[in-house]
C-alpha positions in Angstrom: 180.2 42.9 29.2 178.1 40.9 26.9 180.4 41.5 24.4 183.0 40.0 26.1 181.4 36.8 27.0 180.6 36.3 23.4 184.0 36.6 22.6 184.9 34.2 24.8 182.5 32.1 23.6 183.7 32.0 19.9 187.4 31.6 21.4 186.2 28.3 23.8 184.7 27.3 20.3 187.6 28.0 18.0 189.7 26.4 20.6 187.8 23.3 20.7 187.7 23.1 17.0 191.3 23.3 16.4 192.7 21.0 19.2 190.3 18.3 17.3 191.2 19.4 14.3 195.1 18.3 15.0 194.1 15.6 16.8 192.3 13.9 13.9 194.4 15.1 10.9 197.2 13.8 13.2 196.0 10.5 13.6 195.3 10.9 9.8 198.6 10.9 9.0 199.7 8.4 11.3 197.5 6.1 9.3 198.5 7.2 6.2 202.3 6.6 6.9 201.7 3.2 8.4 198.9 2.1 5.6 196.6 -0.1 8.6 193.5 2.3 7.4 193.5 2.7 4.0 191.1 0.6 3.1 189.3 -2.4 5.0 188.5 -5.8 4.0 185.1 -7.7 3.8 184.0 -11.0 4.9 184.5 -12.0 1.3 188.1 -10.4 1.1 187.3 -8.1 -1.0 188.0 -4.0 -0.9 185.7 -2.0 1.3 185.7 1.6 1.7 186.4 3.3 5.0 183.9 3.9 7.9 183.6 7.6 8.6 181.2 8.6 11.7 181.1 12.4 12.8 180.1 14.2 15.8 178.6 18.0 16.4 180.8 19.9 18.5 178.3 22.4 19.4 176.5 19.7 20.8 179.6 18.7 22.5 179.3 22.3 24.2 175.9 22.6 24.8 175.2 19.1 26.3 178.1 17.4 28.2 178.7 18.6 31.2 181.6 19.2 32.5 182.3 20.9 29.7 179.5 23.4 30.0 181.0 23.9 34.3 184.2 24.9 33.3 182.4 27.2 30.4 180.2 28.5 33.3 183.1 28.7 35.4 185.1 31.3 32.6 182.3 33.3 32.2 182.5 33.9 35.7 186.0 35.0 35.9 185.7 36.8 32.9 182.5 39.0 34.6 184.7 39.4 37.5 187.2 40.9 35.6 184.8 43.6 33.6 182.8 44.3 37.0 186.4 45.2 38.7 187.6 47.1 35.7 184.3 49.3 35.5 184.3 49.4 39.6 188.1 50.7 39.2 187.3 53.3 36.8 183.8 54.6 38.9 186.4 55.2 41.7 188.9 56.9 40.1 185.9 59.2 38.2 184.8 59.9 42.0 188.4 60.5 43.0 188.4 63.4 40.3 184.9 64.7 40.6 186.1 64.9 44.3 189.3 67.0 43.6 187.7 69.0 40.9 184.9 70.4 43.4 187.6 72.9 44.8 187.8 74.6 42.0 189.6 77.9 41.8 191.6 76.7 45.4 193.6 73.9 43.6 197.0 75.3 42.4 198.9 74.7 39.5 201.4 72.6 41.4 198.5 70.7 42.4 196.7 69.8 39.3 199.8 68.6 37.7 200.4 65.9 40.9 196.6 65.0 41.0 196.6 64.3 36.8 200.2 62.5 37.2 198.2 60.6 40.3 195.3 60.0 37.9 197.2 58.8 34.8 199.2 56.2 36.7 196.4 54.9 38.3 194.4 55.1 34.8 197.7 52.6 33.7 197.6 50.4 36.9 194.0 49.3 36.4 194.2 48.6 32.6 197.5 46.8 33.5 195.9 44.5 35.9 192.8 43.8 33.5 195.6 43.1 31.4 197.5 40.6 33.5 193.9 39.1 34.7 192.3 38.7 30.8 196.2 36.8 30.4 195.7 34.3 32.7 192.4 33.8 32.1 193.4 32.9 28.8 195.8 30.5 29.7 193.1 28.9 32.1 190.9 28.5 29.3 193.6 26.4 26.8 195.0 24.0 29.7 190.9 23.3 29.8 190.5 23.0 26.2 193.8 20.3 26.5 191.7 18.9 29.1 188.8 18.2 27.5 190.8 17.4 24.1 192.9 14.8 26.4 188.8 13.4 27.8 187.3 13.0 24.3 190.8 11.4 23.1 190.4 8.7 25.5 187.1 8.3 25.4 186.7 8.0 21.3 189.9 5.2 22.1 187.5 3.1 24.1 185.0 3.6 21.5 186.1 2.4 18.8 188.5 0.1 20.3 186.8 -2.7 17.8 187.8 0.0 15.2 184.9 -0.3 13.1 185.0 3.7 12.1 188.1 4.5 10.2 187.5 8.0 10.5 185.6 10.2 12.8 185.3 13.8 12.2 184.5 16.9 14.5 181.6 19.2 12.8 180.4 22.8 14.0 179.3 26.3 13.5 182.0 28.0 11.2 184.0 24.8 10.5 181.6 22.6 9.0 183.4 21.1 5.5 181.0 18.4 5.2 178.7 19.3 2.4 176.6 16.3 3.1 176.1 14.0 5.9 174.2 10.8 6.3 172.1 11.5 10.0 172.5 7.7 10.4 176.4 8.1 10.8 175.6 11.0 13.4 177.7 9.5 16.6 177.2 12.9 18.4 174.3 11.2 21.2 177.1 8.5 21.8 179.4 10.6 22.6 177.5 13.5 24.7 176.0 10.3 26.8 179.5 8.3 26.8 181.3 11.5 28.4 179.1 12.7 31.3 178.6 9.3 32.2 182.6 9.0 32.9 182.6 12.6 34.4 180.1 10.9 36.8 181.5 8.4 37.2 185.3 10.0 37.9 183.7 12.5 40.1 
């Protein structure tokens, strides 16, 4: 079981990380292609580089809410699922245990229904783990869209006086940055800026 939750932990955080991932090299592009954010001018007209901020996505995880409820909220389902698989299987053990305490009364006819029984109900509770583990899945990437489609609107309001021309996404496994200034760390901003419109919304 624990297993199991730390995978779906690494997939909530690989998720997470490649939805922003295309989101920003997206918007990359898009400023590439129209040339508004190549470079920025000074008071002075002259050339100034870019702004680049970045944020922690861990952080992101660990610290704004909502996103941590509907991380709760997965591991729940995902126990469920692993508590009714193992329940399933207990039963179906007992259901054996139970025929196999005849002993020498069972025929051969018998024995050959009971396995054929026992098999297809060995295949009907791994399919509906199946079908459960599916949808979960499913759940989890129309939340990852959600919160994708949150931060989205929330790093549009801001920098809506666009004075960062980039902002990038760092974390556990993804972490390209081989040096970061703290003092362009936006990550508080952002952790704060979220729950406080969750709370607000809610």
């Amino acid at each position: 079981m624990k297993k199991a939750q730390v995978v779906l932990n690494v997939i909530l955080v690989v998720l997470i990380a490649v939805l922003f991932f295309l989101y920003f090299s997206g918007r990359r592009k898009e400023c590439m292609a129209t040339a508004n954010c190549s470079v920025t001018k000074d008071s002075m007209g002259g050339a100034k580089h870019p702004t680049i901020a970045y944020f922690e996505l861990d952080s992101l995880n660990n610290q704004v809410t909502f996103i941590g409820d509907k991380k709760k909220e997965l591991d729940a389902e995902q126990k469920g699922i692993e508590s009714d698989y193992e329940n399933s299987y207990r039963q179906l053990e007992a259901e054996k245990n139970n025929f196999l305490k005849r002993g020498s009364a069972i025929t051969q006819p018998e024995a050959e229904a009971f396995q054929e029984k026992l098999v297809q109900q060995q295949q009907q509770v791994e399919a509906d783990k199946q079908s459960r583990s599916q949808k979960l899945a499913e759940k989890g990437a129309k939340i990852m869209e959600d919160v994708q489609s949150k931060l989205k609107d929330f790093l549009d309001d801001y920098n809506k006086d666009k004075r960062y021309t980039y902002i990038f996404a760092t974390g556990t496994g993804l972490d390209y940055m081989f040096y970061k200034d703290s003092t362009l760390n936006i990550t508080n901003d952002i952790v704060k800026g979220l729950n406080d419109k969750m709370n607000n919304s809610k």
